[in-house]
N, C-alpha and C positions, 0 to 999 in steps of 0.2 A: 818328843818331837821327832817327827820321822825326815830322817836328812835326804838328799836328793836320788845316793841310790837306794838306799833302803825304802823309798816311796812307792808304794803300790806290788811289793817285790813280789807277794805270792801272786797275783793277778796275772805277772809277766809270761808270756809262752817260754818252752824251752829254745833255747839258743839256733835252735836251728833252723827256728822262723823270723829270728833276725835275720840268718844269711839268705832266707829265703825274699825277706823283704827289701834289702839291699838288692838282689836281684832286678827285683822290680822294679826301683828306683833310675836303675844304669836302665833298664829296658824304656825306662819314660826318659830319660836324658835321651836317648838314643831316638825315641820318636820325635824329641822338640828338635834334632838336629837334620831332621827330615827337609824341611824350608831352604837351608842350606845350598841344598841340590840343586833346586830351581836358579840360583846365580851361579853358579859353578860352569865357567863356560868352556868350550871342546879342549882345547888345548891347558886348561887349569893344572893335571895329573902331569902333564909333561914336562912343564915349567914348572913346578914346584921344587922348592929347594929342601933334598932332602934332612937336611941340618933345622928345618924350620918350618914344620907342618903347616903356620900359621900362614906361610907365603903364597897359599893357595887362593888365601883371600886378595891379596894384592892386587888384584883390575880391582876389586871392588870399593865405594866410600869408605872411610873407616868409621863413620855412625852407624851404616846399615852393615859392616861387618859385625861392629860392635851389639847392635840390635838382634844377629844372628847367633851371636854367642852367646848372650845374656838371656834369650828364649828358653834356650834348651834348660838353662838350670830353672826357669822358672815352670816349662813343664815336668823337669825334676822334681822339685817342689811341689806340684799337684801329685805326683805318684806318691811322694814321702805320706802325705795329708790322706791320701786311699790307705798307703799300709799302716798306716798308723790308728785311724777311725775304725775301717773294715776288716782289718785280718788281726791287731794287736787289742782292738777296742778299746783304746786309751784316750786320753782329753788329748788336749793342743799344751794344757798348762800340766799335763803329768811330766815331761820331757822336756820343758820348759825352767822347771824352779820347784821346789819343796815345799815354797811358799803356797799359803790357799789358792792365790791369784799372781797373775805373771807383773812383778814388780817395773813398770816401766820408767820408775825416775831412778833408779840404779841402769837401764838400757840408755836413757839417754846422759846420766853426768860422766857414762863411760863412755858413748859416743862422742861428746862435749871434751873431754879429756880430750881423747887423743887426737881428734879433729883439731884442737888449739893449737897442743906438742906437733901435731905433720907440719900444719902453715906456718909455725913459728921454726923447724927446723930447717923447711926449704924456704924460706925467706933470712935465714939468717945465713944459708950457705948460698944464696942469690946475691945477698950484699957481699960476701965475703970472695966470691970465685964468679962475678957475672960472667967470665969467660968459659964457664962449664954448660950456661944456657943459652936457647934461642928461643924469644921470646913468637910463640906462635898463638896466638890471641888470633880468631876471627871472631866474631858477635854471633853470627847465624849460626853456622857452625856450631858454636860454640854451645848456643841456646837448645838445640837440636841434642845434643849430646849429654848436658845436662839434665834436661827432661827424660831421655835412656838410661840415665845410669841413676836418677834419685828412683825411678817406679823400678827396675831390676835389678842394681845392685843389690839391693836389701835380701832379693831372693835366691843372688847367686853366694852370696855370704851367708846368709841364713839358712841356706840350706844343706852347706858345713857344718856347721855350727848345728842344726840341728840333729843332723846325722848321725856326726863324730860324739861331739861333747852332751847330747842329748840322748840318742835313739841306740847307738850301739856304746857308751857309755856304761847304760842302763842293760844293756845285754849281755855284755863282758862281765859286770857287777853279780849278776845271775848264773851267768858260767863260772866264776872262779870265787865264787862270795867273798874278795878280798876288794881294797881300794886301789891298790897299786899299781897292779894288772892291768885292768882297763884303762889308767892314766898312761899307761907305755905304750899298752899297744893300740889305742884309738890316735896317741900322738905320732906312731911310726908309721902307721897306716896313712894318716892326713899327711906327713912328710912326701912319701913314698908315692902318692898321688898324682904327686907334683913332679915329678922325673921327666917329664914329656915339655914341661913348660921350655920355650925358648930360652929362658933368663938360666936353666942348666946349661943349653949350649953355649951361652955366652959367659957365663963365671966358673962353670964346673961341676963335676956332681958334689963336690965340698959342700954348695949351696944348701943340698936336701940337710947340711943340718942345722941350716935357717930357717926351712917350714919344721922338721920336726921339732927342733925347739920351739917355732912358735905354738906348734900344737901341747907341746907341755906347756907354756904360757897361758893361751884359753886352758888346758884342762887342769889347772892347779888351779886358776883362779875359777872355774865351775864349780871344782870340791871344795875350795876354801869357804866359797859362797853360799852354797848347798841349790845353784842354779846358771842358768848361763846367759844369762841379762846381761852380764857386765863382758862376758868373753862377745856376747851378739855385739854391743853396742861397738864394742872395739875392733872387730872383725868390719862392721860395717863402716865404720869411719875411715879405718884401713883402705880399704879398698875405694869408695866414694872417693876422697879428697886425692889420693893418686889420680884416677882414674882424671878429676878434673881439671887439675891442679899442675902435675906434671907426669910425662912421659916418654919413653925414649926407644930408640926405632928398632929394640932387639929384648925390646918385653912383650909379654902376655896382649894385655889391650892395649890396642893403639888408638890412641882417640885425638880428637880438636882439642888440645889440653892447653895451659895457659902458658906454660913452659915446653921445652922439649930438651931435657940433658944430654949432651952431645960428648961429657966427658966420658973416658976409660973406666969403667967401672973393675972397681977391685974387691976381692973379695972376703979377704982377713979383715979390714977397721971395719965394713957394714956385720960381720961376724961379733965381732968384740962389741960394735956400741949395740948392737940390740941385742942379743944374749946374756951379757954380763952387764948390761949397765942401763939400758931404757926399760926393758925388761924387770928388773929386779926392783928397781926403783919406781915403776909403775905398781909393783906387785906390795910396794912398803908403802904408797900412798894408799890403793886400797884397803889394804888390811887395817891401817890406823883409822878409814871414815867409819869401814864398818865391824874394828872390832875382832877382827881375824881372832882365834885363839887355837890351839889342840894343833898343830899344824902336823907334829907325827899322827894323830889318830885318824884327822880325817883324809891326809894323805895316803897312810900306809896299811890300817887295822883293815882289820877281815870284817865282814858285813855283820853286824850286829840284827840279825832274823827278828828279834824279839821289839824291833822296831818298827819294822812292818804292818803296814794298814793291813787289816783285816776283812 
């Protein structure tokens, strides 16, 4: 059986057309955020607070800012889908899963998972601390924003996820024929990404080693899996049920969210409980539905060639 990176391995171009395809990707990011411009009023650059790129949007709604950000990864997402068809010539489901076809009731009992753990975790710290929230519930709004983020979220998560734990995954696996490599370095990469996000300026850069651990989180659970159905389904629920659920005035998306946390955010216990303990325990629930085993080999061994489609 050919596991996820050994899938299609000799077919793969040399690595240098991964970086060439990532190029392309930021150059399509970079056209969806073209729209942008057109709300960006005379005075935006002057008033902008340098501590928080994101303050530029400020005169603007925060659906149609939210609508403005969420485009660009989705014509992201179209460029990924060019370099991926036209210049690597690969399927949708080579970079996808190992599997024949892309397993979608493992994408959704992962989404279902942690979508359940989010509202049971901020509903349990809502009865326990209501003084941390304000409760900002509008319906239209509300309704507006929802419709935004269930058609884009999908594409601005998904196109992580494809990226990192799929496309350059699979590339790193070709440059270094080992499994290890690419698990560090597409997780410091996805980390390090993240450096610009407001929620650095407001906890610290300690934070980057909350994404890059989460990046080792999706990318163990990609190799454990030999796919990344379960890292999508979790990345998008991640983000979805935040996004609708709760938010707070010194993160990333600001939206019509149901909550809004008004407490101090600190940065050691959200370190420890997702790190060491939702993290890991999420990682013992999947392994037991499906089975996990070899955990040094498919972690750590060098690419086995002789598994490779032909």
């Amino acid at each position: 059986m050919n596991t996820f990176l050994e899938k299609e391995l000799d077919k793969r171009l040399p690595f240098a057309w991964y970086l060439l395809g990532s190029m392309i990707v930021i150059i399509f990011s970079f056209m969806g955020q073209i729209p942008m411009l057109f709300f960006l009023s005379e005075d935006s650059a002057t008033t902008m607070d340098p501590k928080n790129p994101m303050s530029i949007f400020a005169h603007l709604d925060p659906n149609l800012t939210l609508f403005l950000l969420l485009f660009s990864f989705f014509i992201a997402f179209l460029g990924f889908l060019f370099v991926l068809t036209k210049i690597h010539k690969q399927s949708f489901v080579s970079v996808t899963t190992s599997r024949k076809a892309i397993d979608f009731k493992r994408f959704f009992f992962a989404f279902s998972f942690w979508a359940i753990a989010s509202i049971l975790f901020v509903g349990i710290d809502y009865y326990f601390s209501p003084q941390n929230y304000e409760v900002t519930f509008q319906l239209k709004p509300f309704l507006i924003m929802f419709g935004i983020s269930v058609v884009l979220i999908p594409f601005q998560s998904g196109l992580e996820e494809y990226l990192f734990r799929g496309y350059l995954m699979q590339g790193f696996a070709k440059l270094t024929r080992n499994r290890w490599l690419p698990l560090i370095l597409t997780s410091v990469i996805f980390g390090m990404l993240h450096v610009f996000n407001p929620e650095i300026e407001k906890l610290g850069m300690g934070l980057l080693f909350y994404y890059i651990g989460t990046g080792f989180f999706f990318g163990i659970m990609t190799l454990m899996d030999e796919g990344i159905e379960l890292a999508l389904g979790f990345h998008i629920a991640n983000n979805l049920i935040t996004a609708l659920l709760v938010t707070a005035d010194w993160t990333a998306f600001q939206t019509y969210s149901i909550l809004n946390d008004i407490a101090e955010p600190t940065l050691l216990p959200e370190l420890v409980l997702s790190l060491f303990i939702l993290y890991p325990i999420s990682l013992f629930i999947l392994s037991k539905k499906y089975g996990w085993t070899n955990w040094k080999y498919k972690l750590t061994a060098r690419i086995d060639e002789s598994k490779a489609e032909l």
